[in-house]
C-alpha positions as CSV (number, residue, x, y, z in Angstrom):
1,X,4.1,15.4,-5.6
2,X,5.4,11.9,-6.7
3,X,7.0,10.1,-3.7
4,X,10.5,10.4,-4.7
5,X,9.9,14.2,-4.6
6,X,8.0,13.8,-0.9
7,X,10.9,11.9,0.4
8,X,13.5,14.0,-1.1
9,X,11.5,17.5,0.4
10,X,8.8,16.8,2.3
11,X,7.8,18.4,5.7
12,X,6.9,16.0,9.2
13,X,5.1,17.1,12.1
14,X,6.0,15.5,14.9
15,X,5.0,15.5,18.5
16,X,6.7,14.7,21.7
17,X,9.6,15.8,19.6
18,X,11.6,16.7,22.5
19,X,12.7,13.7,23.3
20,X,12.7,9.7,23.7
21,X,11.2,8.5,20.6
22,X,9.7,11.8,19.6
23,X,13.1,13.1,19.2
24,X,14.3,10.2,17.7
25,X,11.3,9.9,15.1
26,X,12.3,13.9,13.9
27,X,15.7,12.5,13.7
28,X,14.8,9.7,11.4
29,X,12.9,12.5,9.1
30,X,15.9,14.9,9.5
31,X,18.1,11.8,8.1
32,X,16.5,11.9,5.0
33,X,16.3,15.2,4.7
34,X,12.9,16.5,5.4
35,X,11.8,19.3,7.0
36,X,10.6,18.3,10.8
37,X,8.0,20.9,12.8
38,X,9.4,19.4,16.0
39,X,6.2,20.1,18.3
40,X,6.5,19.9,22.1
41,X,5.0,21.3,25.4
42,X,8.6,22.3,26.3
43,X,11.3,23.9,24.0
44,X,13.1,21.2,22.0
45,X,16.7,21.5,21.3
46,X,17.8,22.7,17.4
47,X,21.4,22.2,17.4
48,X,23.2,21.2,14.6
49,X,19.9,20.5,12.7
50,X,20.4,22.9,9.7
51,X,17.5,25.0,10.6
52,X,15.8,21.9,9.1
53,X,14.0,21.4,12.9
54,X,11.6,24.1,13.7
55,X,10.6,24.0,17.0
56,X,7.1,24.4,18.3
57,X,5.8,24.7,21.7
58,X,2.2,24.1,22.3
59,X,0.0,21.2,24.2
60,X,-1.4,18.4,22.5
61,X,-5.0,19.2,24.3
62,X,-5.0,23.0,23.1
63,X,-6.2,23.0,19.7
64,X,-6.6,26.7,19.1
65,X,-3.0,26.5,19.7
66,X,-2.0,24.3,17.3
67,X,-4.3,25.8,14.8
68,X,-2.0,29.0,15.8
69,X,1.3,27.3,15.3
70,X,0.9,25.5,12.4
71,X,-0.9,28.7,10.8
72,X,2.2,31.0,11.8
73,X,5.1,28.3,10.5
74,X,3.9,26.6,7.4
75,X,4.0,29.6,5.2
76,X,7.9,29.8,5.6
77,X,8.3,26.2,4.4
78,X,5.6,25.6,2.2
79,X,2.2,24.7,2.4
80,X,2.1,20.8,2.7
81,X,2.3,18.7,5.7
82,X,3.5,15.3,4.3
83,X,3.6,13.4,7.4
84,X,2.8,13.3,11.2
85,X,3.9,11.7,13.9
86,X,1.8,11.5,17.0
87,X,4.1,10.4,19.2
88,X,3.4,12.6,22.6
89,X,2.1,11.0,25.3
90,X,2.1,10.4,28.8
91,X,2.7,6.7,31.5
92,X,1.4,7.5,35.0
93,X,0.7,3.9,36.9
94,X,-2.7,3.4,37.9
95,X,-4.7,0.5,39.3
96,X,-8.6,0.9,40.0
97,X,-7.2,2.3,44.3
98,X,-5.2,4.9,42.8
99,X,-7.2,6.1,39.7
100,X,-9.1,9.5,39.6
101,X,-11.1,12.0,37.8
102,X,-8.1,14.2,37.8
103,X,-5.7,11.3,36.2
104,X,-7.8,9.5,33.9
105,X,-8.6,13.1,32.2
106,X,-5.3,14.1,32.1
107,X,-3.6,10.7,30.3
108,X,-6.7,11.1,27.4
109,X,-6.5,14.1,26.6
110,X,-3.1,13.9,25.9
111,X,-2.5,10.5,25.0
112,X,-6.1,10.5,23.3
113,X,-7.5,14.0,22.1
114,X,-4.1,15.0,21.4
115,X,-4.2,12.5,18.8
116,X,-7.2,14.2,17.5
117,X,-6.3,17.8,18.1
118,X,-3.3,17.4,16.1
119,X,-4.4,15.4,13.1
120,X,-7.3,17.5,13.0
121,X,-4.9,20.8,13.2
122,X,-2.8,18.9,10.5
123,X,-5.6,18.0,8.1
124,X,-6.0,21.1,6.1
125,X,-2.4,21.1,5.0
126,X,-2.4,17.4,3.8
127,X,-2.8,16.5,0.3
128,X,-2.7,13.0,-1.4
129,X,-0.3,10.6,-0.1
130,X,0.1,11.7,2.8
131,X,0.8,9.7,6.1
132,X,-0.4,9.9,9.6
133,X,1.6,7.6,12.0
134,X,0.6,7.2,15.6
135,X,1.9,5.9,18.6
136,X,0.1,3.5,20.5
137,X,1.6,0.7,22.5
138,X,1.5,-3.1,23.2
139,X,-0.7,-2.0,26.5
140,X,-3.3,-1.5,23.8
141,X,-3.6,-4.9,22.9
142,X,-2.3,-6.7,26.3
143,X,-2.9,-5.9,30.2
144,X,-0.3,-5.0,32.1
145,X,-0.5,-4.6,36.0
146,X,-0.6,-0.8,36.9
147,X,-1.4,0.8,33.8
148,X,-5.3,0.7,34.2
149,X,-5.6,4.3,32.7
150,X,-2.5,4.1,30.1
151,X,-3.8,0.9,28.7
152,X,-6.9,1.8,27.9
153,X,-6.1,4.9,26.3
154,X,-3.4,3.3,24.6
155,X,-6.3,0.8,23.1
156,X,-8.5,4.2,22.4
157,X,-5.7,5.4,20.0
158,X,-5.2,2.1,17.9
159,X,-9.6,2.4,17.5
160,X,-8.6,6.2,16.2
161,X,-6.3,5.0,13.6
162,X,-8.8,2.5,12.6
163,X,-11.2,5.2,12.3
164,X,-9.3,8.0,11.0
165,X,-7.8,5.5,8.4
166,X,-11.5,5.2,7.2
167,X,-12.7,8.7,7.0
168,X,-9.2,9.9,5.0
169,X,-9.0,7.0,2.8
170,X,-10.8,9.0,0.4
171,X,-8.6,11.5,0.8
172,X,-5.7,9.8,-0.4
173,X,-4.2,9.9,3.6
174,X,-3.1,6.4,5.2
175,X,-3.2,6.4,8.9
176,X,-1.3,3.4,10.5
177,X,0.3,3.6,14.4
178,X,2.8,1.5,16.1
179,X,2.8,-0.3,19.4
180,X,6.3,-0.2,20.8
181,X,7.1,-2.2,24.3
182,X,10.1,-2.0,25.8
183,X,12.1,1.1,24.6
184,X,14.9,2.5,25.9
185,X,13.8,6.3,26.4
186,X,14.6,8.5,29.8
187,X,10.8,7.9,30.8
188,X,11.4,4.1,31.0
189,X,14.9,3.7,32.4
190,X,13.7,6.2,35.6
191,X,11.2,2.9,36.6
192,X,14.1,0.9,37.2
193,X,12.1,-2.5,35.2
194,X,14.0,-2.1,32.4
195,X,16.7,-5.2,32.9
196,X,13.5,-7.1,34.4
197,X,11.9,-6.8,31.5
198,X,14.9,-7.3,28.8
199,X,15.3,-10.7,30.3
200,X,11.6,-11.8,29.8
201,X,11.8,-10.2,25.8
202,X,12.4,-13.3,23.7
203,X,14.9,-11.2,21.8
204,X,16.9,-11.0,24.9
205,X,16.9,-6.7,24.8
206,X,14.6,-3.6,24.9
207,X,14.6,-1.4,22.0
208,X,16.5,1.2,21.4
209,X,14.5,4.5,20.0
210,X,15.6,4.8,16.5
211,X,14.7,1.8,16.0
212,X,10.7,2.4,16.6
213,X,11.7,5.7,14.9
214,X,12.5,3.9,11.6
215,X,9.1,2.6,11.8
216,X,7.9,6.1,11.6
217,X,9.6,6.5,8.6
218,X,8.3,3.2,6.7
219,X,5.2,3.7,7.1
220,X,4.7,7.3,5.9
221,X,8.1,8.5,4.0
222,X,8.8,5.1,2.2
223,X,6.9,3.8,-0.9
224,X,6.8,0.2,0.7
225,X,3.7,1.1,2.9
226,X,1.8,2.8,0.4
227,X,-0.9,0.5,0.7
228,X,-1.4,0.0,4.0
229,X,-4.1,1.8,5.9
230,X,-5.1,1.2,9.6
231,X,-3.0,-1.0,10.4
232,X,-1.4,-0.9,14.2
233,X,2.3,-2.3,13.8
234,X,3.7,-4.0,17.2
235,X,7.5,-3.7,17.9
236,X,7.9,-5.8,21.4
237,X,11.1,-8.1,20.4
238,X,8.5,-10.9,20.4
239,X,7.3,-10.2,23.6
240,X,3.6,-9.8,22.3
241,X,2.8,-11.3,19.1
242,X,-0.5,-11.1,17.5
């Protein structure tokens, strides 16, 4: 499949697709006409998406599951997976008082091993050029105060797409992620920081979801990326640069 064809036709998994930027990343596929397996641990809303968004419910950290799901959906739609999005993931503060067993498990496996479930789950219905695109954050490059846990799984999943980008290479599969900052999405505005932080942003703003979404698209529907392998992409309005 040439890549006018994969961006004219071609199917994207995406998870955290309920919502915030997951939502907004299947949008950015739906724009363009693909067809988006909209993956989420709750039941994702499919109105006035053409039957183009096929919802899935399943957890990140259940990989029979997903094995299940994608095995029961892909024959109605094809047999190719052309891109996915990793973009579910969880934010709980922590600091080294308030960290535990319990926590630190539960912010890997879906911020980390879901990573790996669902690429893994993916894999088998991938074929040349195609894209894996995680989500990883600028937490994973910088500290910031509370996030003990978040921040170092964050930097887990930007190793992972250095990694994974190595082992598919040969494949003909590019994995690159994206470390947003500030974005405007339900999960952030509930901490009330977001005006505090808008007026630190050299840009003067926070983003808004699409446009971390468009991202999604460059760098696995889009010719321009083709490429460009392991690569983590930060999107902080200059508030980190590397």
């Amino acid at each position: 499949m040439t890549q006018s064809q994969i961006t004219e036709s071609g199917v994207a998994l995406v998870t955290g697709a309920g919502s915030g930027m997951g939502r907004s990343t299947a949008q950015a596929f739906l724009d363009r006409g693909w067809t988006v397996l909209a993956l989420d641990v709750a039941a994702v809303d499919t109105a006035g998406t053409d039957g183009k968004l096929i919802p899935i419910t399943a957890d990140v950290r259940d990989r029979d599951a997903l094995d299940t799901a994608l095995a029961q959906h892909l024959p109605g739609i094809g047999s190719h997976i052309h891109a996915v999005a990793n973009v579910a993931g969880i934010y709980p503060p922590s600091t080294l008082e308030t960290a535990t067993a319990e926590l630190f498990h539960r912010v890997f496996d879906i911020n980390v091993l879901g990573v790996i479930n669902v690429t893994a789950a993916a894999l088998p219905y991938m074929a040349d050029r195609s894209a894996v695109v995680n989500f990883a954050s600028v937490d994973g490059f910088t500290v910031s105060p509370g996030q003990l846990i978040y921040g170092a799984s964050k930097a887990a999943v930007i190793m992972l797409t250095k990694a994974t980008a190595l082992e598919l290479a040969p494949r003909g599969i590019r994995v690159n992620a994206i470390a947003p900052g500030w974005v405007d999405t339900p999960g952030n505005a509930a901490t009330g920081r977001m005006d505090a932080a808008a007026a630190i942003i050299p840009l003067g703003r926070v983003a808004q979801p699409s446009e971390i979404a468009e991202w999604a698209w460059i760098l696995s529907g889009s010719g321009a990326a083709g490429f460009m392998t392991g690569e983590t992409i930060t999107l902080s309005g200059g508030d980190i640069i590397r």
